[in-house]
N, CA and C atoms as a LAMMPS dump frame, in Angstrom:
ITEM: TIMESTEP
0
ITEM: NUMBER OF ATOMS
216
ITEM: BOX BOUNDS ff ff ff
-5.0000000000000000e+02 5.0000000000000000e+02
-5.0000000000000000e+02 5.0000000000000000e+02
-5.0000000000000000e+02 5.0000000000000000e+02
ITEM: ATOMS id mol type element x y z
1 1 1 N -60.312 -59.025 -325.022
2 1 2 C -59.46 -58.74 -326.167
3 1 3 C -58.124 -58.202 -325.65
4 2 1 N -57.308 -58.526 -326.145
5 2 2 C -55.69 -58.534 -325.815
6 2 3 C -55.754 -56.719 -326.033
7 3 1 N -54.492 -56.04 -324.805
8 3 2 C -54.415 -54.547 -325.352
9 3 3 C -54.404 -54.064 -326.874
10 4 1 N -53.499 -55.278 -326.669
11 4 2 C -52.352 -55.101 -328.833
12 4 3 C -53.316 -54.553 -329.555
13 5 1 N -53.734 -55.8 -329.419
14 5 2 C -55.076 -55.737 -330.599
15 5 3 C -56.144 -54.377 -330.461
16 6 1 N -56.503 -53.504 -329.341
17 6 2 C -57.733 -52.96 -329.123
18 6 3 C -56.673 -51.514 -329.412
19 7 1 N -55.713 -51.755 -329.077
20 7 2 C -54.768 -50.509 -329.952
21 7 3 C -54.761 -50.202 -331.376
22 8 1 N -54.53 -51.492 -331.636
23 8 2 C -54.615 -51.481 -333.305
24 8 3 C -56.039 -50.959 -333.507
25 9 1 N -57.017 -51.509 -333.319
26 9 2 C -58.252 -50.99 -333.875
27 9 3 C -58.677 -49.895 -333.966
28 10 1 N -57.911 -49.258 -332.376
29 10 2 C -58.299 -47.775 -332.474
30 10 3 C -57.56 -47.065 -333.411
31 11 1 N -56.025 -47.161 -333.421
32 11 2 C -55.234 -46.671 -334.806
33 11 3 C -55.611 -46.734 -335.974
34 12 1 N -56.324 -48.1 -336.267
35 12 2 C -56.862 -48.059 -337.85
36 12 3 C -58.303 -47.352 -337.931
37 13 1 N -59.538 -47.247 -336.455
38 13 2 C -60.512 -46.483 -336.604
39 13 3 C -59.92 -44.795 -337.366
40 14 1 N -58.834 -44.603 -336.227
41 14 2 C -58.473 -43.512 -336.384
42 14 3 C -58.093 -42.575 -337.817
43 15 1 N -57.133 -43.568 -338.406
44 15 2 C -56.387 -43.544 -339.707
45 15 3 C -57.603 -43.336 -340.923
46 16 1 N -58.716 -44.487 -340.504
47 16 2 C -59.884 -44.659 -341.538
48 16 3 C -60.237 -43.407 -342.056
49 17 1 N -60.561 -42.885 -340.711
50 17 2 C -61.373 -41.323 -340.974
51 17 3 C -60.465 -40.473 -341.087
52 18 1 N -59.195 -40.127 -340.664
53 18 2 C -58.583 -39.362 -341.022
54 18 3 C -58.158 -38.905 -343.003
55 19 1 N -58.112 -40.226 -343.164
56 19 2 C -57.858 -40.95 -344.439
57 19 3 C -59.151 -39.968 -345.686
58 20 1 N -60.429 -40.68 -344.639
59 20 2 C -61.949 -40.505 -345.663
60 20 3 C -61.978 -39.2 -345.844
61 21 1 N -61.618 -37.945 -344.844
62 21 2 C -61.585 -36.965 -344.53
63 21 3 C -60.602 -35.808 -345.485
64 22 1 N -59.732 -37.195 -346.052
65 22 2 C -58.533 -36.284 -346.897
66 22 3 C -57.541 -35.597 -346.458
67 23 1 N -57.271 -35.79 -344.997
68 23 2 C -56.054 -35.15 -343.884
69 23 3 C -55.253 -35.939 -343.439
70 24 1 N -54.089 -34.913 -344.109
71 24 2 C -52.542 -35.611 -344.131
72 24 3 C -52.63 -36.039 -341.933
73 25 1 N -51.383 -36.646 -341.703
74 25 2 C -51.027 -36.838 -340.241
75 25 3 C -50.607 -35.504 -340.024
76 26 1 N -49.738 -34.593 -340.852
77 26 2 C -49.472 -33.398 -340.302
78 26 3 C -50.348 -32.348 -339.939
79 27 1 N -51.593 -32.605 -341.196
80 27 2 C -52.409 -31.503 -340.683
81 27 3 C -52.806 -31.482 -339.451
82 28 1 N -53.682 -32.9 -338.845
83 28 2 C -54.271 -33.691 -337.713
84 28 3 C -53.173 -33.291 -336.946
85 29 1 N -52.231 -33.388 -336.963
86 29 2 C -51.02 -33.405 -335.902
87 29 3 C -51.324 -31.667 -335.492
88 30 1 N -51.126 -30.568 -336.396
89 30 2 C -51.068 -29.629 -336.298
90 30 3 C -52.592 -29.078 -335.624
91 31 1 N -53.183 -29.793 -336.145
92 31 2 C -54.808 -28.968 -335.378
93 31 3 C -55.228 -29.753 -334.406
94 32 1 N -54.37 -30.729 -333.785
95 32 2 C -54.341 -31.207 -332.336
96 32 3 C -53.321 -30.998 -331.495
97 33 1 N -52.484 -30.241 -331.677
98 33 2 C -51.487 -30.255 -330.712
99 33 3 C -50.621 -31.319 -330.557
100 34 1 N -50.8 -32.371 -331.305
101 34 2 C -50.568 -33.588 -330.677
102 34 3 C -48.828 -33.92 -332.081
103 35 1 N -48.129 -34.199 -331.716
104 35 2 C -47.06 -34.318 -332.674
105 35 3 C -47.292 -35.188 -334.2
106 36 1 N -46.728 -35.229 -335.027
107 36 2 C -46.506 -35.858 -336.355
108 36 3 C -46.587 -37.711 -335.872
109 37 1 N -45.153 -37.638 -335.019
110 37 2 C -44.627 -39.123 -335.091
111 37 3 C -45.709 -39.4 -334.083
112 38 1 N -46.433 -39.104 -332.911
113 38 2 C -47.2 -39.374 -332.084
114 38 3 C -48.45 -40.011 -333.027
115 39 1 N -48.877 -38.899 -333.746
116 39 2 C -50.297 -39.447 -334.702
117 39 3 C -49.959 -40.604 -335.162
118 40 1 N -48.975 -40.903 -335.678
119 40 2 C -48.492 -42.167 -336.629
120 40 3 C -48.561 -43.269 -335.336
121 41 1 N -47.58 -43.076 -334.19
122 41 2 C -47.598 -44.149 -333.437
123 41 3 C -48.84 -44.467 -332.802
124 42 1 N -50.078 -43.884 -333.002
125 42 2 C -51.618 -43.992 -332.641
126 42 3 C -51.896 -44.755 -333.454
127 43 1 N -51.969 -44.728 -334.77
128 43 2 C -52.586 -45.112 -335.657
129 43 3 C -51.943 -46.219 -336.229
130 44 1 N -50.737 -46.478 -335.648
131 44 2 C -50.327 -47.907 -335.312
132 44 3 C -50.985 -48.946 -334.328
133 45 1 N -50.997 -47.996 -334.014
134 45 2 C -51.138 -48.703 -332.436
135 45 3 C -50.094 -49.035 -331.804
136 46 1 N -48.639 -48.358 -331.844
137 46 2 C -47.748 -48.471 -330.461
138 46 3 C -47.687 -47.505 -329.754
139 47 1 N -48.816 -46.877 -329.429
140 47 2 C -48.621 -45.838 -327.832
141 47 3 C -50.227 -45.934 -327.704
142 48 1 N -50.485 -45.743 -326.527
143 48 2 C -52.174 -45.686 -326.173
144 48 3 C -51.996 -43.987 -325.845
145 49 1 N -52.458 -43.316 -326.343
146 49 2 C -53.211 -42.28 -326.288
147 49 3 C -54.168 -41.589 -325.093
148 50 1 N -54.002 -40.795 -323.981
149 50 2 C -55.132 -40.614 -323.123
150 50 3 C -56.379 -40.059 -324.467
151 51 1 N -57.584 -40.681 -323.128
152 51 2 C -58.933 -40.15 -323.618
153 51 3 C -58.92 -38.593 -324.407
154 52 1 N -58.466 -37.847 -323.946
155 52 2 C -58.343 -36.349 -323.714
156 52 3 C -57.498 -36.071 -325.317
157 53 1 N -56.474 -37.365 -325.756
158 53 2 C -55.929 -36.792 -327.22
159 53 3 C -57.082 -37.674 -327.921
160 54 1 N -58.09 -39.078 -327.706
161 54 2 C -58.634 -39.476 -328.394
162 54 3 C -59.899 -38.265 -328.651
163 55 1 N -60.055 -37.588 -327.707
164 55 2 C -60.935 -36.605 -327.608
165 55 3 C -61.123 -35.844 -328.856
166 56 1 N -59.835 -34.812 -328.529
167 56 2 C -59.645 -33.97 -329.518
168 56 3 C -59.493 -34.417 -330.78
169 57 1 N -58.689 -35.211 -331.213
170 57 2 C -58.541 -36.247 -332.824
171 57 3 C -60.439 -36.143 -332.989
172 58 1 N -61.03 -36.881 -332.604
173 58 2 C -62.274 -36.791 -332.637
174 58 3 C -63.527 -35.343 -333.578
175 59 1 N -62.751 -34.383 -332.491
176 59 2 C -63.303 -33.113 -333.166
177 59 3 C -62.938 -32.604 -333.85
178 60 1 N -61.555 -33.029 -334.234
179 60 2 C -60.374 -32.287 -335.48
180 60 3 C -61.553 -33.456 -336.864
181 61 1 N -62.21 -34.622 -336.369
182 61 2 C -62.254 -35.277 -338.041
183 61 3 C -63.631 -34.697 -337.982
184 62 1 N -64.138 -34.56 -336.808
185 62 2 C -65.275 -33.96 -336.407
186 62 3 C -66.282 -35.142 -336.678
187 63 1 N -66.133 -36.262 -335.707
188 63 2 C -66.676 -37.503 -335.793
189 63 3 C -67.122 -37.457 -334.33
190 64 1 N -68.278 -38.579 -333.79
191 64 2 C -68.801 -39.222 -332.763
192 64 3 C -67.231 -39.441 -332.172
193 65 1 N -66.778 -39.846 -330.756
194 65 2 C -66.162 -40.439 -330.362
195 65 3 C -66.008 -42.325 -330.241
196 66 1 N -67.613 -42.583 -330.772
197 66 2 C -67.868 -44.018 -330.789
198 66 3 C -67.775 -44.675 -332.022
199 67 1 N -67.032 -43.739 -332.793
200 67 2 C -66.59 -44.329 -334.443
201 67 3 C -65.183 -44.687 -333.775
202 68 1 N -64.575 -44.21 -333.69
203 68 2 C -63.242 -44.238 -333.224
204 68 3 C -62.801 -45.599 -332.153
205 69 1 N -63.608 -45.536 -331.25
206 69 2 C -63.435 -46.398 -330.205
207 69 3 C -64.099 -48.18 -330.272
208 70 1 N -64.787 -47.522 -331.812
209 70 2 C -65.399 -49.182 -332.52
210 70 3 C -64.603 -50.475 -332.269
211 71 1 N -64.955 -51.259 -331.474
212 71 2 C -64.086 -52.889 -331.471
213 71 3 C -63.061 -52.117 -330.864
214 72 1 N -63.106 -51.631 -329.42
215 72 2 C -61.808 -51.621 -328.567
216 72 3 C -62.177 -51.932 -327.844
């Protein structure tokens, strides 16, 4: 599977649950350390993310890490 694509999936895994969860990007942004525009460009999929921010996003929705990483 092409990067593009396994980016995207993880951005929209990401977004899904963030979404189901009822948490804005700022909150997520704020209880990861991780910036506003950064969350957004994840959940696009134009920046790949180390393991270590997919990590934490993870415990902020407080999900498996293998929801997230579904079809990448």
């Amino acid at each position: 599977m092409e990067e593009k694509n396994r980016l995207r999936n993880l951005g929209i895994n990401i977004k899904s649950e963030r979404l189901r969860r009822n948490i804005s990007q700022e909150k997520l942004a704020e209880l990861t350390n991780i910036s506003r525009n950064s969350i957004s460009l994840i959940e696009t999929g134009k920046i790949n993310p180390t393991i270590l921010k997919v990590i934490d996003i993870a415990n902020v929705l407080n999900v498996d890490i293998n929801i997230l990483i579904r079809e990448v």
